[in-house]
C-alpha positions, 0 to 999 in steps of 0.5 A: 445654643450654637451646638443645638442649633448645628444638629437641628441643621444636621438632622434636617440635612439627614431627613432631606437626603434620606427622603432623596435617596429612597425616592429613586426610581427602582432599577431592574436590569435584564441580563441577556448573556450573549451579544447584541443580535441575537435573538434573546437579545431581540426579545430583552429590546422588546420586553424591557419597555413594555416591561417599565410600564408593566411594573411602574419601574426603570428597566433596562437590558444589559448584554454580558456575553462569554463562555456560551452564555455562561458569564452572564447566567452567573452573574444573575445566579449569584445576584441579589434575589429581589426581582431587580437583576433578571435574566433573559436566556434561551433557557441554555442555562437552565436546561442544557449547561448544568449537563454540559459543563463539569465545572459550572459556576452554578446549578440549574437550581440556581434559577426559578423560572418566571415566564416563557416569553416566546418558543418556536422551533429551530431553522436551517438556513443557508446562504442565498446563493447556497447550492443546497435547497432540501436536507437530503442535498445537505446530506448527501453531499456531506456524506460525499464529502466528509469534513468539507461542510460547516454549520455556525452555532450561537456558541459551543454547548448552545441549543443551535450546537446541540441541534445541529449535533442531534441532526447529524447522529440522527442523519449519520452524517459529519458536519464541520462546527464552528462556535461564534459568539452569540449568533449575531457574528455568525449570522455575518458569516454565514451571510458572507459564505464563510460558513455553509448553514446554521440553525436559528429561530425563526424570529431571529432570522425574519429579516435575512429571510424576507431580504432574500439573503438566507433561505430556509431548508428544513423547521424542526417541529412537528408542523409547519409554521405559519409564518413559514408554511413553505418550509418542510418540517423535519420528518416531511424531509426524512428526520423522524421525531426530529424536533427541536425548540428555542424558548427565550425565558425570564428567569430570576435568581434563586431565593427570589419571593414567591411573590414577586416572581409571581409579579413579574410573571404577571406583568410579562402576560399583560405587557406582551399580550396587548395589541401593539406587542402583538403585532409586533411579535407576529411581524417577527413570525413570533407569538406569545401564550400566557404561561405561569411560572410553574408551567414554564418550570415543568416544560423545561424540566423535560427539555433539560432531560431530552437535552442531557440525553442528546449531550450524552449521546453525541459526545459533546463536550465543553471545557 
């Protein structure tokens, strides 16, 4: 009777601690493989909230930041495909790095694409107080002064690297690189005077725009920006079909259902596309357009193209 009576007790206790278990909220973790302040970083703030209500789940934003965003693709690359470990990138880990690096840890069909969750061009900027307001001073006093001028990127092997490469082979000219970590510190620096120019999204660069503590040269897109319609484009300032674009993208490990990508991605299009995200996207010169995970997959299929011809052509390398 006593022996009965305990594995009553035990059976029960299992029941009671098996019905606890499985009522935990699901955790799904965005992965932003950079620093906090950057612009993937941004939009991972933004999403994630609006994301939990979205799904009806507990999401959060993790930066794991290293090797160019590399450490932190890998680590969602070679996670449990089950829509739970997300990565929000600027799209570097799908269509720059597997051109880039000899020795990648994973492949560009490490990932399926889920959704664009904002594009926009690039910006040169510089200090406020820099002596340089149009693309041909840069270029000409570079050319003057060769190895004198510097340009901060996000990181070696990034799209605000290769951007700046792209720019120089196009004007035959010579800058000085300096890689940061992410484009937080190199904002700091640049800022601080410690580094000449950079290229950033638009969004990323808002704030230091309106404070008056950066000021813009040139956009690399085809038109100018709405947000922006005092910046010349490229080719107004002499850069023929110069262009160049940032897309911060959600992407998932290989092997995740179809299904729940498709879920996802539904989720982004109804959380960004309410009239509070809205707003906030257009008080940081950004915008969302509803995309599918097949047309984001075939716009970057192309931009891994042009990049790998860039990479090529400039030479670069990262070890």
């Amino acid at each position: 009777m006593k022996r009965t009576f305990l594995k009553t007790c035990a059976a029960i206790a299992l029941s009671a601690w098996t019905v606890t278990v499985s009522a935990q909220p699901v955790l799904t973790k965005i992965v932003v493989p950079f620093n906090p302040g950057g612009g993937s970083d941004l939009f991972a703030s933004l999403l994630a909230p609006e994301l939990s209500k979205a799904l009806g789940t507990t999401v959060i934003v993790e930066n794991r930041a290293g090797a160019g965003g590399v450490i932190g693709a890998d680590y969602v690359a070679k996670s449990k495909p089950d829509g739970n470990t997300l990565l929000l990138s600027d799209a570097s880990a799908y269509s720059i790095n597997p051109s880039l690096y000899k020795n990648l840890p994973y492949q560009k069909d490490s990932f399926i694409p889920v959704v664009d969750v904002a594009r926009f061009a690039n910006l040169l900027v510089v200090p406020a107080n820099s002596p340089y307001n149009t693309l041909q001073d840069i270029i000409t006093a570079a050319k003057a002064n060769p190895g004198r001028l510097s340009i901060a990127s996000s990181g070696n092997g990034s799209s605000t690297h290769l951007t700046a490469m792209h720019l120089q082979r196009a004007g035959h000219f010579e800058l000085i690189h300096i890689p940061y970590r992410g484009s937080g510190p190199a904002f700091a620096d640049l800022m601080g005077e410690q580094v000449d120019m950079m290229f950033s999204g638009l969004p990323a660069v808002t704030e230091y725009l309106k404070s008056k503590r950066l000021k813009a040269i040139v956009l690399t897109d085809k038109k100018r920006s709405s947000f922006a319609p005092e910046v010349p484009t490229a080719e107004e300032a002499g850069m023929k079909d110069f262009e160049s674009y940032i897309s911060q993208g959600l992407f998932a490990p290989a092997g995740t259902p179809a299904e729940l990508v498709e879920k996802i991605n539904t989720a982004v299009n109804v959380a960004l596309s309410s009239p509070e995200v809205t707003e906030r996207l257009r008080l940081l010169n950004a915008e969302f357009k509803p995309n599918t995970a097949q047309e984001y997959g075939a716009w970057l299929d192309a931009e891994a193209v042009n990049w790998a011809n860039i990479i090529k052509e400039s030479d670069v390398r990262v070890e």
